[in-house]
DRENDO-1510 file (C-alpha; in Angstrom, 1 decimal, always signed):
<recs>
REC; n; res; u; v; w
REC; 1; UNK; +32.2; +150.3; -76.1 .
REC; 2; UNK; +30.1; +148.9; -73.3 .
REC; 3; UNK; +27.5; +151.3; -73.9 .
REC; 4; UNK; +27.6; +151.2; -77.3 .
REC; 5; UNK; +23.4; +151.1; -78.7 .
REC; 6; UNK; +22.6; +152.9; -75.4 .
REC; 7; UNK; +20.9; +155.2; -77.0 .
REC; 8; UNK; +18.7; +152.6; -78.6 .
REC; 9; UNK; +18.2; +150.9; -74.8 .
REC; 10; UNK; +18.4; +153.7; -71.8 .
REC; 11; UNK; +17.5; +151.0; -69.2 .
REC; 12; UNK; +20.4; +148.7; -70.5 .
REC; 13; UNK; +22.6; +151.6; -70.2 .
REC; 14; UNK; +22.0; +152.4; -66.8 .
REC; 15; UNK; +22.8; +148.9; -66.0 .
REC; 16; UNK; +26.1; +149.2; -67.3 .
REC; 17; UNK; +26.8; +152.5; -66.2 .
REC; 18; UNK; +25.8; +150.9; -62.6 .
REC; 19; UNK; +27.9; +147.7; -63.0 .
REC; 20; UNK; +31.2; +150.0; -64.4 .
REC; 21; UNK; +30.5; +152.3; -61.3 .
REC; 22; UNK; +30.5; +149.4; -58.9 .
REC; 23; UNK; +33.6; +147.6; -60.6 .
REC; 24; UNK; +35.2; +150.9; -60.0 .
REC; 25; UNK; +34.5; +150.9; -56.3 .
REC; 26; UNK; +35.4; +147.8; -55.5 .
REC; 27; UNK; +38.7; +148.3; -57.3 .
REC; 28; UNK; +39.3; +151.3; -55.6 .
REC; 29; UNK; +38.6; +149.8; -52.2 .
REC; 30; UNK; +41.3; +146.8; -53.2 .
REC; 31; UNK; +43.8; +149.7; -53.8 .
REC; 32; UNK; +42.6; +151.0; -50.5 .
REC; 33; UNK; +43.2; +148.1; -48.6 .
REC; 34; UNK; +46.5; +147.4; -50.4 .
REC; 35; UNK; +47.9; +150.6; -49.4 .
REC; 36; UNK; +46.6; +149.7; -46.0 .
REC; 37; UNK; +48.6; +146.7; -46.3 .
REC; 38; UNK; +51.8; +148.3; -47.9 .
REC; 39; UNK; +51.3; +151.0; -44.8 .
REC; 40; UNK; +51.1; +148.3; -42.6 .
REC; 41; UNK; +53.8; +145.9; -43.9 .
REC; 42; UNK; +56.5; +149.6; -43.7 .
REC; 43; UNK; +55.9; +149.7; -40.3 .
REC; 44; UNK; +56.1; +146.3; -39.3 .
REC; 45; UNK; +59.5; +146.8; -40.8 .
REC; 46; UNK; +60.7; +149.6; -39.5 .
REC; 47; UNK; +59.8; +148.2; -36.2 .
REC; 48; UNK; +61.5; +145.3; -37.0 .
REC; 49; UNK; +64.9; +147.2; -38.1 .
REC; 50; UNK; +64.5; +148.9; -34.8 .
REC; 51; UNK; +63.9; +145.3; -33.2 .
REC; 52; UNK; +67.1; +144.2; -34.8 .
REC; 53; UNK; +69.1; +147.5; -34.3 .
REC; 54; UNK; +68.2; +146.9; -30.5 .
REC; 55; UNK; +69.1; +143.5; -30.9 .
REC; 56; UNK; +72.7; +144.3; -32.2 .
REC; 57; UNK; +73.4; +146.6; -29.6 .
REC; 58; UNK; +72.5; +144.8; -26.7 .
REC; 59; UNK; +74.9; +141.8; -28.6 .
REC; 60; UNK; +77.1; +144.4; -29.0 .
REC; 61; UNK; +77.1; +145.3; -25.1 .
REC; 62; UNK; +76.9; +141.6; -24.0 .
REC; 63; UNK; +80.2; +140.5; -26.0 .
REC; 64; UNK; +81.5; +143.8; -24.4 .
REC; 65; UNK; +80.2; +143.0; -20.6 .
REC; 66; UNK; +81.4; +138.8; -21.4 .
REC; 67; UNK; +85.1; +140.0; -22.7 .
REC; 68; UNK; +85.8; +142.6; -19.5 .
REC; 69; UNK; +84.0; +140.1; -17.0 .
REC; 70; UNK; +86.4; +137.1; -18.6 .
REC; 71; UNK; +89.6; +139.8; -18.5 .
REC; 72; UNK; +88.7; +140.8; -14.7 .
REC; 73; UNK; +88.2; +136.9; -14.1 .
REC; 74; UNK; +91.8; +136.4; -15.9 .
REC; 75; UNK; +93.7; +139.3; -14.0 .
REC; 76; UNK; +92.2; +138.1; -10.8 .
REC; 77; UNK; +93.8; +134.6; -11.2 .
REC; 78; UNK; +96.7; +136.7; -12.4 .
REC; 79; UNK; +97.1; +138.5; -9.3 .
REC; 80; UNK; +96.1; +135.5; -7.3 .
REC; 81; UNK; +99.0; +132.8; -8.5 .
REC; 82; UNK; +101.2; +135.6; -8.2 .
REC; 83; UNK; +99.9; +135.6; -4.1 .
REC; 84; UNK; +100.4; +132.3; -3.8 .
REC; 85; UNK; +104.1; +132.4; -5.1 .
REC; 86; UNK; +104.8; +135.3; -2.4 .
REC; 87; UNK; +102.8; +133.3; -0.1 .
REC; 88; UNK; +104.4; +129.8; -0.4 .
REC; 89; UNK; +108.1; +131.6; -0.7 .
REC; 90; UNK; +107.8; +133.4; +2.6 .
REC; 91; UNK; +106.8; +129.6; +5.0 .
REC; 92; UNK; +109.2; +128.9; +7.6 .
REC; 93; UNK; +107.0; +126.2; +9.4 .
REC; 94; UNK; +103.9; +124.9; +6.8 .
REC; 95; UNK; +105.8; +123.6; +3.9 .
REC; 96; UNK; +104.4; +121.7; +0.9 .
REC; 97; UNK; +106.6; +119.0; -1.2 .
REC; 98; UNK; +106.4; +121.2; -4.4 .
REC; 99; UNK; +105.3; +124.7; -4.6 .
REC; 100; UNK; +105.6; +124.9; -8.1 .
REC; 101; UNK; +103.1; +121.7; -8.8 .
REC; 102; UNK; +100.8; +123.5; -6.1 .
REC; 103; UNK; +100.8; +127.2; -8.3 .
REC; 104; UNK; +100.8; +125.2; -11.5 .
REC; 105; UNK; +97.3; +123.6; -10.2 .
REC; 106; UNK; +95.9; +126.3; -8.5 .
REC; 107; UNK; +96.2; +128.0; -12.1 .
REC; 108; UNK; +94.4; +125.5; -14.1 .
REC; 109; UNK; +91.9; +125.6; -11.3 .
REC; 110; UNK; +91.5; +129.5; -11.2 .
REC; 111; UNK; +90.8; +129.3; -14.9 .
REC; 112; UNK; +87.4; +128.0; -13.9 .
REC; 113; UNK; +87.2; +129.3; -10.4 .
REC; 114; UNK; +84.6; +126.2; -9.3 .
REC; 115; UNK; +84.8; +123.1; -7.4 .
REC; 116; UNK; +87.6; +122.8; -5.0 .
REC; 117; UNK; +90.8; +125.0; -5.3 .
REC; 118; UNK; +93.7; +122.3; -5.0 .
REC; 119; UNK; +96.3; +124.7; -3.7 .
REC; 120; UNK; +94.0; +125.1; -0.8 .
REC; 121; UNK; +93.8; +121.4; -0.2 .
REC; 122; UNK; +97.8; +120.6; -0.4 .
REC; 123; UNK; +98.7; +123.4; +1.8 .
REC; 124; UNK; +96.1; +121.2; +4.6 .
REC; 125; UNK; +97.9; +118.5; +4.1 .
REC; 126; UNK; +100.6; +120.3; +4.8 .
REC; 127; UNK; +99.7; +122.0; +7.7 .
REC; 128; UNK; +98.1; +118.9; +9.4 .
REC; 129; UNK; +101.4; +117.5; +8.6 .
REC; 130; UNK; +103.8; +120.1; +10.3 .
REC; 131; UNK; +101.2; +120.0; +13.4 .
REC; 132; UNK; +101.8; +116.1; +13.6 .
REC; 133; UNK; +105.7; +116.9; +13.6 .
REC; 134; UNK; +105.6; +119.5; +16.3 .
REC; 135; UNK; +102.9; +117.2; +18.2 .
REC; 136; UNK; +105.4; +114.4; +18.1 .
REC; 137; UNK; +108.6; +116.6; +19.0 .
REC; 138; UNK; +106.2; +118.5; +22.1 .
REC; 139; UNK; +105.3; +114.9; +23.5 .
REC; 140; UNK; +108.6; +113.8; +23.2 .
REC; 141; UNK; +110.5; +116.8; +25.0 .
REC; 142; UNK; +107.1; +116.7; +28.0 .
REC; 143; UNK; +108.3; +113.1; +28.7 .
REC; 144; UNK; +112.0; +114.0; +28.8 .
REC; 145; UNK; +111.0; +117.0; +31.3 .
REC; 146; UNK; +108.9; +114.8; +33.5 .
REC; 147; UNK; +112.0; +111.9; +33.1 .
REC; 148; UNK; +114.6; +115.3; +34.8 .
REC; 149; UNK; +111.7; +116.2; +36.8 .
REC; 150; UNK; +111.2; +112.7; +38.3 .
REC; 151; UNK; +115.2; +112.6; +38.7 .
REC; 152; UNK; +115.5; +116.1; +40.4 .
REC; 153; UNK; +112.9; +115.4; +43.1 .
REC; 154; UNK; +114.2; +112.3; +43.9 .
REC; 155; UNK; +118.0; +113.5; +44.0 .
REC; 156; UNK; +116.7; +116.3; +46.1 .
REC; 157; UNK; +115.2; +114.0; +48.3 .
REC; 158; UNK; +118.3; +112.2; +49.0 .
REC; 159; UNK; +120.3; +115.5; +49.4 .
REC; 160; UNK; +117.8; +116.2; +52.2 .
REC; 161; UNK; +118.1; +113.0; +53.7 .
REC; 162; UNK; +122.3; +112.9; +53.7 .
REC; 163; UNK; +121.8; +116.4; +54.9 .
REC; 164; UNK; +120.1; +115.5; +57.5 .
REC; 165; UNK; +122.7; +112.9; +58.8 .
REC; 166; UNK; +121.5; +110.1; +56.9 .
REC; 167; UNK; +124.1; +107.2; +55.5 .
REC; 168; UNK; +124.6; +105.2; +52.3 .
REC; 169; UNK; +124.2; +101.8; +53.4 .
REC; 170; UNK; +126.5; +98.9; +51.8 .
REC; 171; UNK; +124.2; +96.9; +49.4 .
REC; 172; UNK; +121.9; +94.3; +51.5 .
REC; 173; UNK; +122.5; +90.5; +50.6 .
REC; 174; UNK; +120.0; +89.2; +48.0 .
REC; 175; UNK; +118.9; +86.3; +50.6 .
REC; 176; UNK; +118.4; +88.9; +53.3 .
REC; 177; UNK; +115.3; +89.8; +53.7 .
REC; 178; UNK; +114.9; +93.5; +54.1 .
REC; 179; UNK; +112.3; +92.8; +57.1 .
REC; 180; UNK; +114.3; +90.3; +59.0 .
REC; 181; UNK; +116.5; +92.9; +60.5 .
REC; 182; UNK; +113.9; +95.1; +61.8 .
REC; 183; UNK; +114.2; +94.0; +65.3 .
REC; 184; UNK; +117.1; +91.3; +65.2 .
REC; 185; UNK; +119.4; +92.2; +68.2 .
REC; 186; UNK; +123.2; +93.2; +66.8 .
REC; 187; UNK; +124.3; +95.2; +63.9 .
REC; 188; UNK; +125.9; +94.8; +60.6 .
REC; 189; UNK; +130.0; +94.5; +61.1 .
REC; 190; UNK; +130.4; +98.0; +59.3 .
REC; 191; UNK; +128.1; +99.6; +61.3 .
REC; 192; UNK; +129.9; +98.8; +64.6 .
REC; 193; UNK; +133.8; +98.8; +63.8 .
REC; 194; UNK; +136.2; +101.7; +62.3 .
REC; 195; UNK; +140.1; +101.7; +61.7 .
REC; 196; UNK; +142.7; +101.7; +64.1 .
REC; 197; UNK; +144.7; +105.3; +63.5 .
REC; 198; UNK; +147.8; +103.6; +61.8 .
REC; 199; UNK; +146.1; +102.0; +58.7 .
REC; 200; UNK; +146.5; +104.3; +56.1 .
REC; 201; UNK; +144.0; +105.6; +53.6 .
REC; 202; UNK; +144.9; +103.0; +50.5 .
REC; 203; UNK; +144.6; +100.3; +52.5 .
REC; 204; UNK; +141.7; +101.1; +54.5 .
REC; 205; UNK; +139.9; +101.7; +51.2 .
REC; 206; UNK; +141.5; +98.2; +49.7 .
REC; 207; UNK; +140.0; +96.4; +53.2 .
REC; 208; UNK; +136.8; +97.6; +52.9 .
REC; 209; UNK; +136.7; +96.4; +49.6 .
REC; 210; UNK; +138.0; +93.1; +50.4 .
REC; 211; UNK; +135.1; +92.5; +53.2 .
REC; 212; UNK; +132.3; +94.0; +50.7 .
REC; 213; UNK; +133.2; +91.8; +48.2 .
REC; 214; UNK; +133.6; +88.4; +50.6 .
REC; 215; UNK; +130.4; +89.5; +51.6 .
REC; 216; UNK; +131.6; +90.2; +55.3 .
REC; 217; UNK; +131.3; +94.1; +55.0 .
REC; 218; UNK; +127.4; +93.9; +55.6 .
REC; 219; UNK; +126.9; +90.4; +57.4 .
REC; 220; UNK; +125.4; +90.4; +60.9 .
REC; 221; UNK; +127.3; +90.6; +64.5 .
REC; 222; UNK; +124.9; +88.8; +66.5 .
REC; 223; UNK; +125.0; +89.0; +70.5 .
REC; 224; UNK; +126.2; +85.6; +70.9 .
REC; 225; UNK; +129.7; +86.0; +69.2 .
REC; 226; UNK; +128.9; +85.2; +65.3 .
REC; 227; UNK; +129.0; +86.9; +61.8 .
REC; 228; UNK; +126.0; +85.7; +60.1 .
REC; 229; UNK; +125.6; +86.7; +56.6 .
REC; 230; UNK; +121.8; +85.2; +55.7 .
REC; 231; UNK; +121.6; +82.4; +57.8 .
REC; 232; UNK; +124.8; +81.0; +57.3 .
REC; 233; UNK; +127.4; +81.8; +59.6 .
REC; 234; UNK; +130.6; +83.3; +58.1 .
REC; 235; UNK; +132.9; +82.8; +61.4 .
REC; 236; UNK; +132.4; +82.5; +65.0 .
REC; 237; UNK; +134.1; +85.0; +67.5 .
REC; 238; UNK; +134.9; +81.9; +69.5 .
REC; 239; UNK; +137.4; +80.3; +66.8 .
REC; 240; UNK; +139.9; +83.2; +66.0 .
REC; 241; UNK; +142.5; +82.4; +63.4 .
REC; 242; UNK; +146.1; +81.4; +64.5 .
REC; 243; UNK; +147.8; +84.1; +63.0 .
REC; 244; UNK; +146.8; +87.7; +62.1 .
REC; 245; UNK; +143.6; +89.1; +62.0 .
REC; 246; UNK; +141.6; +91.5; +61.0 .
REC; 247; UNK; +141.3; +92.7; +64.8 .
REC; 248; UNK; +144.4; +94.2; +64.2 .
REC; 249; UNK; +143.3; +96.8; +61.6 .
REC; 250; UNK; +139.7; +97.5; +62.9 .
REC; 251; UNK; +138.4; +98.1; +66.4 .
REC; 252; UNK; +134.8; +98.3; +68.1 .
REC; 253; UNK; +133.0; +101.2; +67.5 .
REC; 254; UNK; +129.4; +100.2; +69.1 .
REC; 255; UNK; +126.6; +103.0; +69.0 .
REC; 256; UNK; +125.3; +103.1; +72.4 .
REC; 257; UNK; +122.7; +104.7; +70.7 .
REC; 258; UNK; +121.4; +102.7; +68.4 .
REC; 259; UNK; +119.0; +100.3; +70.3 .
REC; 260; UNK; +119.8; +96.8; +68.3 .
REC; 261; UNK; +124.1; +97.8; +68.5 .
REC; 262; UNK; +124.2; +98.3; +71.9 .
REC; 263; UNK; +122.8; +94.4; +72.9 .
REC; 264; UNK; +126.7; +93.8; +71.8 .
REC; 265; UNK; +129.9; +94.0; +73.9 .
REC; 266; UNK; +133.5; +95.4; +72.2 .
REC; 267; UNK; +134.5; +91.8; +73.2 .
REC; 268; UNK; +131.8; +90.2; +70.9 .
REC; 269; UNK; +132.6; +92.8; +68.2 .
REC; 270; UNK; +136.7; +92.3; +68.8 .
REC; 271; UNK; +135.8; +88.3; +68.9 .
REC; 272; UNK; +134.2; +88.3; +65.5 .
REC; 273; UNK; +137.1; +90.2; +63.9 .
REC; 274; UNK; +139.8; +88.0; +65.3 .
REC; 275; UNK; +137.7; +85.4; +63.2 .
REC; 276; UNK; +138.2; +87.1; +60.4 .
REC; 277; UNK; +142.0; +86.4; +58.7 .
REC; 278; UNK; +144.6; +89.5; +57.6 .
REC; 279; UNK; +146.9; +88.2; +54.9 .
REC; 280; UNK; +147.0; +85.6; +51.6 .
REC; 281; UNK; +145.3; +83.0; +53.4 .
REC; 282; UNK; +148.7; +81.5; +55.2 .
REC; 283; UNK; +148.0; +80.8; +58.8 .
REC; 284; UNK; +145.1; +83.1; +59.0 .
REC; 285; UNK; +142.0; +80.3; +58.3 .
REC; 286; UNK; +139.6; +79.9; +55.4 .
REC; 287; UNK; +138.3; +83.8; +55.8 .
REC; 288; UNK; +141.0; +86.3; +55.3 .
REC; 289; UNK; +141.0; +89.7; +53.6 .
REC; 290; UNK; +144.3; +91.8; +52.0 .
REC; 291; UNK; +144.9; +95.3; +52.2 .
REC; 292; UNK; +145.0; +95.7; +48.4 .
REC; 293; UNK; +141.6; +94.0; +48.0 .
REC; 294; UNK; +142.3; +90.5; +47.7 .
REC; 295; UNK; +139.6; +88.1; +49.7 .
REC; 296; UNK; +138.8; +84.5; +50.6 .
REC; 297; UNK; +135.7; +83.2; +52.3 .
REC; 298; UNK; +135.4; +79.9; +51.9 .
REC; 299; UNK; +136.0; +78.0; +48.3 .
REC; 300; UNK; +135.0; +82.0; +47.1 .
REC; 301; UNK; +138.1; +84.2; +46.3 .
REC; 302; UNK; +138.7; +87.1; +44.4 .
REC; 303; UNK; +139.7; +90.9; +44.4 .
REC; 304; UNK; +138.3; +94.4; +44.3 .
REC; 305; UNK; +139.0; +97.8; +44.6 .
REC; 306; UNK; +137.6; +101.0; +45.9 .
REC; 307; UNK; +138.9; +105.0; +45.8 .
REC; 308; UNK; +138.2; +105.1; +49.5 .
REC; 309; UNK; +136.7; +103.6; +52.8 .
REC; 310; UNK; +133.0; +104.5; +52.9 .
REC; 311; UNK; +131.3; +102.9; +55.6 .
REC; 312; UNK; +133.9; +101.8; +57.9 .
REC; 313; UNK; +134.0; +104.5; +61.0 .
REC; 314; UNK; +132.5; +108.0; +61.3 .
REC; 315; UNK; +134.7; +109.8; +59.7 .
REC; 316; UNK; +134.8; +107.4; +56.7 .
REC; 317; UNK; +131.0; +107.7; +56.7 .
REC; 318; UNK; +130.7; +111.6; +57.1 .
REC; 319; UNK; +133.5; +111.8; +54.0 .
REC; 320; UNK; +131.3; +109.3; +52.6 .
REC; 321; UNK; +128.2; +111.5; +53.1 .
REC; 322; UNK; +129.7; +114.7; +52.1 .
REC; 323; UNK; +131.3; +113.4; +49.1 .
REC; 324; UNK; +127.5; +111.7; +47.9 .
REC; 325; UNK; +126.0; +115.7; +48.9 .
REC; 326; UNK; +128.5; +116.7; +46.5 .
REC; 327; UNK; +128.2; +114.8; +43.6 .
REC; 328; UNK; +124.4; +114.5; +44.4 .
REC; 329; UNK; +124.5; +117.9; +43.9 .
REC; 330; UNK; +126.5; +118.3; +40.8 .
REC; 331; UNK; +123.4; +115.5; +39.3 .
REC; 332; UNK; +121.2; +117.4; +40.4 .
REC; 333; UNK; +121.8; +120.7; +39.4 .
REC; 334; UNK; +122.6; +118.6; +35.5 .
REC; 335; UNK; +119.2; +117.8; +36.2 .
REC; 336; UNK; +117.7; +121.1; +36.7 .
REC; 337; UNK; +119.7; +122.1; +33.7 .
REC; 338; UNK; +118.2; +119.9; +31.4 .
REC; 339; UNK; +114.5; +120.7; +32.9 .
REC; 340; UNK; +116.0; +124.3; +31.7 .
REC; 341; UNK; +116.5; +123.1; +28.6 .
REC; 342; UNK; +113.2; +121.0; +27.5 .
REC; 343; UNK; +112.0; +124.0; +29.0 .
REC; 344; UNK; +113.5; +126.5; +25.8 .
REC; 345; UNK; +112.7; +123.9; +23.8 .
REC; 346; UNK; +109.4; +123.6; +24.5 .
REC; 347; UNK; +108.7; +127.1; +24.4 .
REC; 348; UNK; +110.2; +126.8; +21.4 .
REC; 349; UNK; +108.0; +124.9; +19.8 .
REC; 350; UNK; +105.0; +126.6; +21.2 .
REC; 351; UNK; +106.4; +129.7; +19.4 .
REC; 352; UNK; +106.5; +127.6; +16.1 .
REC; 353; UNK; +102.6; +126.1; +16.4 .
REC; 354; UNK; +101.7; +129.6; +16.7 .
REC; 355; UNK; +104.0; +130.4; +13.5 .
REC; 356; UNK; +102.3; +127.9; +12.0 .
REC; 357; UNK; +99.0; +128.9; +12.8 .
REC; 358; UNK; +99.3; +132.3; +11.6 .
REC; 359; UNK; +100.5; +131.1; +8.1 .
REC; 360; UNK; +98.0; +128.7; +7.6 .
REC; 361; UNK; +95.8; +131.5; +8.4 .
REC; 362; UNK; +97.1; +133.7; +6.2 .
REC; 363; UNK; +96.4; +131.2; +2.7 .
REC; 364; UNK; +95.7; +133.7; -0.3 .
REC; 365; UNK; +92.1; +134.3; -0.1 .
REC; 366; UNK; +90.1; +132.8; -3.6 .
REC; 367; UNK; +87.6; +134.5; -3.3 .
REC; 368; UNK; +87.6; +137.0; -6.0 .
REC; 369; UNK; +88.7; +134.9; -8.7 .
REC; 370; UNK; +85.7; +132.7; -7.7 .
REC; 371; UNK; +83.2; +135.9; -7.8 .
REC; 372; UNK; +84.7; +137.2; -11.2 .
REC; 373; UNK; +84.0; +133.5; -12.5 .
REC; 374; UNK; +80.9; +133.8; -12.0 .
REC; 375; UNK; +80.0; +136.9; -12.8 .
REC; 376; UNK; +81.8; +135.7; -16.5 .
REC; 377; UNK; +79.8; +132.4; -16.5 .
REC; 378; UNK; +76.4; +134.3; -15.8 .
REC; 379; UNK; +77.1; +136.9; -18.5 .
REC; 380; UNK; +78.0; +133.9; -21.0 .
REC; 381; UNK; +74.8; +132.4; -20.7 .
REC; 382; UNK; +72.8; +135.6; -21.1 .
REC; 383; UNK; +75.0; +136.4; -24.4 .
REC; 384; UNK; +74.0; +132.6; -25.5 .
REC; 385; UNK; +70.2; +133.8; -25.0 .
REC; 386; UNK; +70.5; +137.1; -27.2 .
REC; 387; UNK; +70.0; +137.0; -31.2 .
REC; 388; UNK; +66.5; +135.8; -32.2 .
REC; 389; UNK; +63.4; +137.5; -33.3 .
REC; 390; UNK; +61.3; +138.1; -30.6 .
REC; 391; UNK; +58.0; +135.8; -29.8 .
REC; 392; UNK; +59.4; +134.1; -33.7 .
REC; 393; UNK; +62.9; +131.7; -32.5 .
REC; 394; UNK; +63.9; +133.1; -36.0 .
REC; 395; UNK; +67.7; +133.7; -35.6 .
REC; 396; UNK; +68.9; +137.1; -36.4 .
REC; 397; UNK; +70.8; +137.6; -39.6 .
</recs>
């Protein structure tokens, strides 16, 4: 139709023909580039279906990965509460308050596996507790040893010295000065008397008695006839008493030996004890002493009683010594005993700190719980990351 009169107008119908032909081009060209476009769009999604098929799988893997890295995490905390209950039920030494409120916390804690495990933390506690227990029971049985220690070396000491041929003294007067005998001339009246053979046993033990108690047992004999207990004399050798006296149931027994004794005579010694009164005070002056332990001395008066003479005469003294060796002895070896004792105990202990070391040391490890946390949290976050369109942020249907 659009050429329609070309035969009356050849140059007009080129023109058409021309125009027609171009038209045609250019829409083939359009439908070139369309197809090019359509070609290009199919693979674009085809790559994307492959994009997204990728995607899938990898989501596919990561849930896979996250659920067997959360079950590992789970069997580990599993296997680890089930450690700790062996663990806490076999203690002898490191004891906690409440194992089941330690294994119920260490549970909620192993269900995150971060931050500090509270199991680990009681059992410190309790460890530094039990170490503060056996400290205080160690220092205690140390101070008892060196209490029998102290008491053994100074028992042995005195065994030594009685062996030797040393003597019990009687107790020294409070007002006597221990110094002010050093180099006074006489002797204390014990020291330089003894019984006459016919006084028997009771009542040589019921005299001496009497005399300790009066006070008269340890006063001084001085040269010059008196019995001086401090500085007050007792009685004067020079003023016997009318009736019987003690000179009739002890005798002088001077040391010749002993440098201060010997300054005095028997008669000095046998003066003083005719001073001293035998009986209940009837006849015999203001000083008297009984067999069975009665004594006066002065205004004073009273009564005491001993098993046996100790200090009157040699043989009284060597008994005396023998028996103090013996029971001495018998303290001492109490003594070593008890060193024997705190000794056990002490080694004792020491096996129990090192008990308690060795289960402190031996706390469940946490470790793997803590690595298979981890390994659970890291895949978590790389799962959150997965499911959108590459270079787009276009989540993926």
């Amino acid at each position: 139709m659009a050429l329609e009169g070309w035969e009356h107008d050849p140059l007009r119908a080129r023109r058409q023909t021309q125009a027609l032909a171009e038209r045609q081009a250019q829409e083939v060209g359009q439908l070139k580039k369309l197809l090019t476009e359509a070609d290009r769009r199919r693979t674009a999604l085809r790559e994307v279906r492959s994009e997204e098929e990728r995607l899938v799988a990898e989501g596919q893997q990561a849930a896979e990965l996250l659920a067997a890295a959360e079950h590992e995490a789970d069997e580990r905390a599993a296997e680890l509460a089930d450690a700790y209950l062996t663990y806490l039920s076999g203690l002898t030494e490191l004891l906690v308050a409440d194992p089941d409120d330690v294994v119920e916390g260490l549970r909620a804690w192993a269900a995150i596996g971060d931050g500090t495990n509270p199991a680990v933390a009681a059992i410190n506690d309790a460890a530094m507790s039990a170490q503060a227990q056996l400290g205080r029971l160690s220092a205690g049985l140390a101070a008892r040893q060196a209490e029998h220690s102290t008491r053994a070396g100074e028992l042995e000491a005195e065994i030594e010295r009685l062996r030797a041929g040393g003597h019990d003294a009687p107790p020294r007067p409070r007002t006597t000065e221990s110094c002010v005998r050093d180099d006074r001339p006489g002797a204390p009246l014990w020291k330089v008397t003894d019984f006459v053979p016919h006084v028997p046993p009771e009542h040589r033990a019921g005299l001496e008695a009497a005399l300790d108690a009066a006070g008269i047992l340890d006063a001084w004999v001085t040269p010059d006839g008196k019995l001086v207990a401090g500085d007050v004399t007792v009685v004067s050798g020079l003023a016997p008493v009318p009736g019987p006296s003690c000179a009739s149931v002890l005798t002088p027994a001077v040391d010749d030996r002993d440098p201060q004794a010997r300054l005095l005579s028997r008669e000095t010694v046998r003066g003083v004890l005719a001073a001293i009164g035998l009986g209940d005070g009837t006849g015999t002056g203001t000083t008297w002493v009984m067999p069975d332990g009665r004594w006066a001395n002065g205004v004073l008066g009273g009564a005491w009683h001993k098993d046996s003479a100790e200090h009157i005469g040699e043989g009284a003294r060597e008994s005396a010594r023998r028996a103090a060796i013996e029971r001495l002895s018998g303290e001492l070896s109490q003594q070593r005993n008890a060193i024997a004792d705190v000794d056990e105990a002490l080694a004792g202990l020491r096996v129990r700190e090192e008990r308690l070391a060795a289960e402190h040391r031996t706390v469940p490890p946490d470790t793997d719980v803590r690595d298979a946390r981890t390994i659970a949290a890291a895949r978590s976050c790389g799962r959150s990351g997965q499911g959108r369109w590459p270079g787009t942020g276009i989540q993926q249907a």
